[in-house]
Structure formats: structure tokens, C-alpha cells
Residue, then its C-alpha position, 0 to 999 in steps of 0.5 A: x352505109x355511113x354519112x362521113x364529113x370531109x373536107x371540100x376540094x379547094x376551089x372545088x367549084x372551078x373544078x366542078x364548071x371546068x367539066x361542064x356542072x353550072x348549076x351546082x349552087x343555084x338559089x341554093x347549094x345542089x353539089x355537096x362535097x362538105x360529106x360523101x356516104x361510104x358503102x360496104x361491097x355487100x351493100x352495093x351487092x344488094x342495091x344492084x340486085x335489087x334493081x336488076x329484079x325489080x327492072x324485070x318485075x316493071x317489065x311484067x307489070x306493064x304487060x299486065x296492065x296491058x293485058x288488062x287494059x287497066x289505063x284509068x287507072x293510070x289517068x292516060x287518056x285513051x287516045x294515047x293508048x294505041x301508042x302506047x300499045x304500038x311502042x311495046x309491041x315493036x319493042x321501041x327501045x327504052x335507055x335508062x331509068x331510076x329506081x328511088x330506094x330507101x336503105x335503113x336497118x339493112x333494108x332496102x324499099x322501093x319508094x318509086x321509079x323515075x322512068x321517064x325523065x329522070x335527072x340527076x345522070x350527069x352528077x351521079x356517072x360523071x361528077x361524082x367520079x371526077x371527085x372520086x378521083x380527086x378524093x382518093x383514087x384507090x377507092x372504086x364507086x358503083x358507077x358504069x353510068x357513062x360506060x353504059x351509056x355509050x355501049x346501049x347507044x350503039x344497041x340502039x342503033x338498029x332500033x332506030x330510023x336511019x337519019x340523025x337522032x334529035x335531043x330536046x328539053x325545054x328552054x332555060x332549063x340549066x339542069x335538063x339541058x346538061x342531063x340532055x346534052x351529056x347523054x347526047x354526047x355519049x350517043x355522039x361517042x357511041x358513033x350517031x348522028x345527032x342534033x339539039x333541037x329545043x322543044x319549044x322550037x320543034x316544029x310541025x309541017x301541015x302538009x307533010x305531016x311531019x314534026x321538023x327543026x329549026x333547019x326545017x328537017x324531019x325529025x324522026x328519032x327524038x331524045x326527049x327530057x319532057x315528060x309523056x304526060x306533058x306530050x299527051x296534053x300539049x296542044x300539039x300532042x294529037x300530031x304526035x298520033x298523026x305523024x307519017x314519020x312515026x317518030x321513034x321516041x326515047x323514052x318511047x310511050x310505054x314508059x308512061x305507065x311505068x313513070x306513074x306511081x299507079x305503077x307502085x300499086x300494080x307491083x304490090x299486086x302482083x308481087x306481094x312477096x318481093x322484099x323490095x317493095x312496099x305494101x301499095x294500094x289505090x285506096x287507103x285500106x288498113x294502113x295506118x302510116x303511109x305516104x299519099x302520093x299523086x299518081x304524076x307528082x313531082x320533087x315531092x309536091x303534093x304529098x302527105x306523109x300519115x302516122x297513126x292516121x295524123x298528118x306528119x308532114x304534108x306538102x303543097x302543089x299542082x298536082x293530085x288531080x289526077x288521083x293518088x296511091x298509098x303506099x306503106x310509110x318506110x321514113x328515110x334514115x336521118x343523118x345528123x337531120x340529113x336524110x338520104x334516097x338512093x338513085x339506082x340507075x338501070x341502063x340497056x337493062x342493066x343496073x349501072x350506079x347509083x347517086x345519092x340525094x339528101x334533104x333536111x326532111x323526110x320528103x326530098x324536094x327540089x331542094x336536095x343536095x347531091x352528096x357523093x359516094x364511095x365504097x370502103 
């Protein structure tokens, strides 16, 4: 794995707004193409490996925490559980994940996975390719992104009530909205009946019990890029167990076990010897160097990396309430004072590419850059 400068496409912003990317410098700069990182064959070997073990171990993982009912752990209020329960059981479909992995020394580590409402789809399987194919067209990438994406849309039809399939995120979010937008044109492609339906427009009927859209129609299958514990909490979260449509949710609810970084230590537990992941407790035991994660945090708020029992880098934010994981400290490799993480997404089951986002410091924040790749 190499950090390789290059020269960015002229007028590479009109190039990158002409394929439907808007928010590439926000306040500030998001797309970098000014370098891109090259892999070996067999590096990516181990990347896709290495994800497609791990999407199988989560799986076991969260029959475990089932079985043992080991939700406190978790913080998910109880009342959730049911659905949480009746989503796995009736196996209510799951499309796609991020596994964040660290790469250094020819070592690959689990930092944690983004299961519920991972972003960054739309860079990694489509802006990324088209400036591949600009760059140099001869050179391949690990991406079947938006392959994949349409192929498990069209498994997931069967798992779906018949009807049209709903996507939301939140108002003024250019970033969700493109994530949304994009993974609903692959569901179009893939040959579904789809409709935007913001989330703060979707409606609740009292007297039919139903959840409904700007047109007044029911919703009954429902994309959204917002997160469960968000949906669990919100005042309309208890019509969500009272809905007599009983509305296939992707992500379904299941996934909030596997969207929390209780998930990390759970994983230690049970697979001590998987070489992908970090040493991982609720507690801080007899580690000396870890990162303290909040069990719901997110772009890297609230966390404290520790060396020797000293605070080395700590970070502000709303969460941590909710209690905390330690987890082995595995730094990211620095780049000339660029450090990377490896997004590897799993799609309908299966590993399907990966994205790369950097930031000035060992904690990636809201202020990474996403950096193109290639393999050599």
C-alpha cells in the first residue's frame, strides 16, 4: 500500500458535479484527487478476506447477544427488543455494511463497522471509478459497488411487501441525500417501485395506524439513512411498534447491535484468535494503549486515545453517555501526516470494494478527505 501524488484532472470539479458529487469541498476540501493510494493484488486478497470472515463472525455475534439477551449491554432499551428480535427471525433483509480496517505493516485490524448508516457508497463505487477511467483506464480497482448494489436489490425483492420502496434521510443533508438518492437509483435499475420521502415529512395516521408520505400513501418498505437509535428515541419511535403495516425496514432493526461498538467487544469474546481484531473489552482491564470509544459515537466524537495510561489525543462531543468500549490501540499509519482508514463494504453478503478516507490525525473526523485508489 502506497500514498502516490499526481496531478489532479483539470477541471476535475466540473467533472465530478457533471456525475451528480455536489458537496466535494464543503467548508472544506472532501474529494482529493491531488494523490490516490496504489495496492498489490495481494493486499486486496486480504482486505476482501478478510471482510467476508468477518460479515460471518457479526452474524454469529448477534445470535449470541440474542441468545443471551445481553441488550444493556448495548444500551437498547427494551422495548425495542421485540423488533429487534422479529426482524432476525423473519430474516428481514440487510443491503450493506462498512467494516473500517486499519492496514499497516502488512497487518490488517478491525477498528469497527458501520452497519447501520454508513456513507461514503456514492464516492467509494462511483466517483472513484469515473476517475479511474480518466486517470488510467488500463488499471482496475476493488469495486463492484454498484454491480452489486443492483443485483441484491433485485434478491430483495421477495423479502419485500409488495408496494413501492420508500427512501428518506433527513432534510438539508447534501451528503445523505446523494448516499440516499444513489443506492435508490440502483433499486430503480434493479426493476423497483420507488418514491423520496423525507424523514421529517413522513407522516403518522392515528386511526389506521400506519406511517404514510406527503401523498398520504402507506409506506410499507422504507430505505432509511437514519439512524435505529435515533428511530428508537424519537417522539414517533413507539408508532414504529404499533404499525399494522409492519414496515420492512432497511437497515432492519437488527442491525442495531451490529451498528454499536458494544458489537467490537462481543467479537473479542467470542473470537479471540481472529487475526482481524483487536483485543476489545467493556472495561479497561490491563490494557495500557487503547482507544475509549462511545458504544454510539460518531465521526470520531468523544473518543480518547491512551499510551502508557497518558491521554494522547482526546476528542470533544455529545456522546459517551451511553457507556464506552476499550479496544487495543492499533495507530493508523501516517502518510507524510496523511493517515488513512480502509472502508470495506459488504454488499448482499458479500465483500464488494472498498474507499479510503484520511485525515491530518490519528482519529478520522468529519474533516477526512476522500482519496481515490487503484491497484498496481
Amino acid at each position: 500500500m502506497q500514498r502516490i501524488k499526481t496531478a489532479p484532472r483539470h477541471h476535475w470539479q466540473e467533472a465530478v458535479e457533471k456525475i451528480g458529487f455536489g458537496f466535494h469541498s464543503l467548508d472544506v476540501p472532501y474529494w482529493d484527487e491531488s494523490a490516490y493510494y496504489s495496492f498489490t493484488m495481494r493486499e486486496i486478497d486480504l482486505i476482501e478476506k478478510a471482510t467476508a470472515e468477518l460479515w460471518e463472525k457479526c452474524l454469529i455475534a448477534v445470535q449470541h447477544v440474542m441468545d443471551h439477551h445481553l441488550y444493556a449491554q448495548f444500551h437498547i432499551p427494551e422495548n425495542i427488543v421485540p423488533l429487534i428480535v422479529k426482524s432476525w427471525e423473519e430474516d428481514h433483509p440487510s443491503i450493506y455494511g462498512r467494516f473500517d480496517f486499519c492496514f499497516k505493516n502488512n497487518i490488517l485490524k478491525l477498528l469497527e463497522f458501520n452497519a447501520d448508516t454508513p456513507t461514503s457508497l456514492y464516492e467509494a463505487g462511483i466517483v472513484q471509478w469515473y476517475w479511474l477511467q480518466d486517470f488510467d483506464a488500463s488499471k482496475d480497482q476493488f469495486n463492484s459497488i454498484h454491480e452489486k448494489l443492483v443485483a441484491y436489490w433485485k434478491v430483495l425483492k421477495d423479502y419485500l411487501h409488495p408496494g413501492t420502496l420508500h427512501f428518506s434521510c433527513l432534510k438539508e443533508t447534501l451528503e445523505d441525500l446523494t448516499n440516499a438518492e444513489y443506492i435508490r437509483d440502483c433499486a430503480i435499475q434493479a426493476g423497483l417501485d420507488t418514491q423520496l420521502v423525507f424523514i421529517d415529512d413522513i407522516g403518522w395516521e392515528p386511526d389506521r395506524q400506519i406511517f404514510v408520505d406527503l401523498d398520504n400513501k402507506p409506506i410499507q418498505n422504507l430505505f432509511k439513512l437514519y439512524p435505529w437509535e435515533w428511530l428508537a428515541t424519537d417522539e414517533f419511535g413507539p408508532n414504529i411498534l404499533a404499525d399494522r403495516n409492519q414496515v420492512k425496514w432497511i437497515e432492519p432493526a437488527w442491525k442495531m447491535i451490529l451498528s454499536n461498538k458494544a458489537i467490537l467487544a462481543v467479537l473479542w469474546e467470542l473470537f479471540p484468535d481472529c487475526p482481524y481484531l483487536l483485543p476489545t473489552y467493556f472495561e479497561k482491564k490491563n490494557l495500557l494503549n487503547y482507544a475509549r470509544k462511545p458504544l454510539l459515537s460518531r465521526e470520531g466524537a468523544n473518543i480518547d486515545l491512551v499510551i502508557n495510561n497518558t491521554t494522547l489525543l482526546q476528542t470533544s462531543g455529545e456522546y459517551g453517555e451511553e457507556g464506552y468500549i476499550y479496544q487495543q490501540l492499533f495507530e493508523l499509519p501516517a502518510y507524510e501526516g496523511n493517515y488513512p482508514v480502509i472502508g470495506s463494504w459488504v454488499i448482499g453478503q458479500e465483500p464488494a470494494g472498498i474507499g479510503i478516507r484520511e485525515s491530518d490525525g490519528l482519529i478520522t473526523n468529519n474533516l477526512s478527505r476522500f482519496v481515490p485508489h487503484l491497484i498496481n
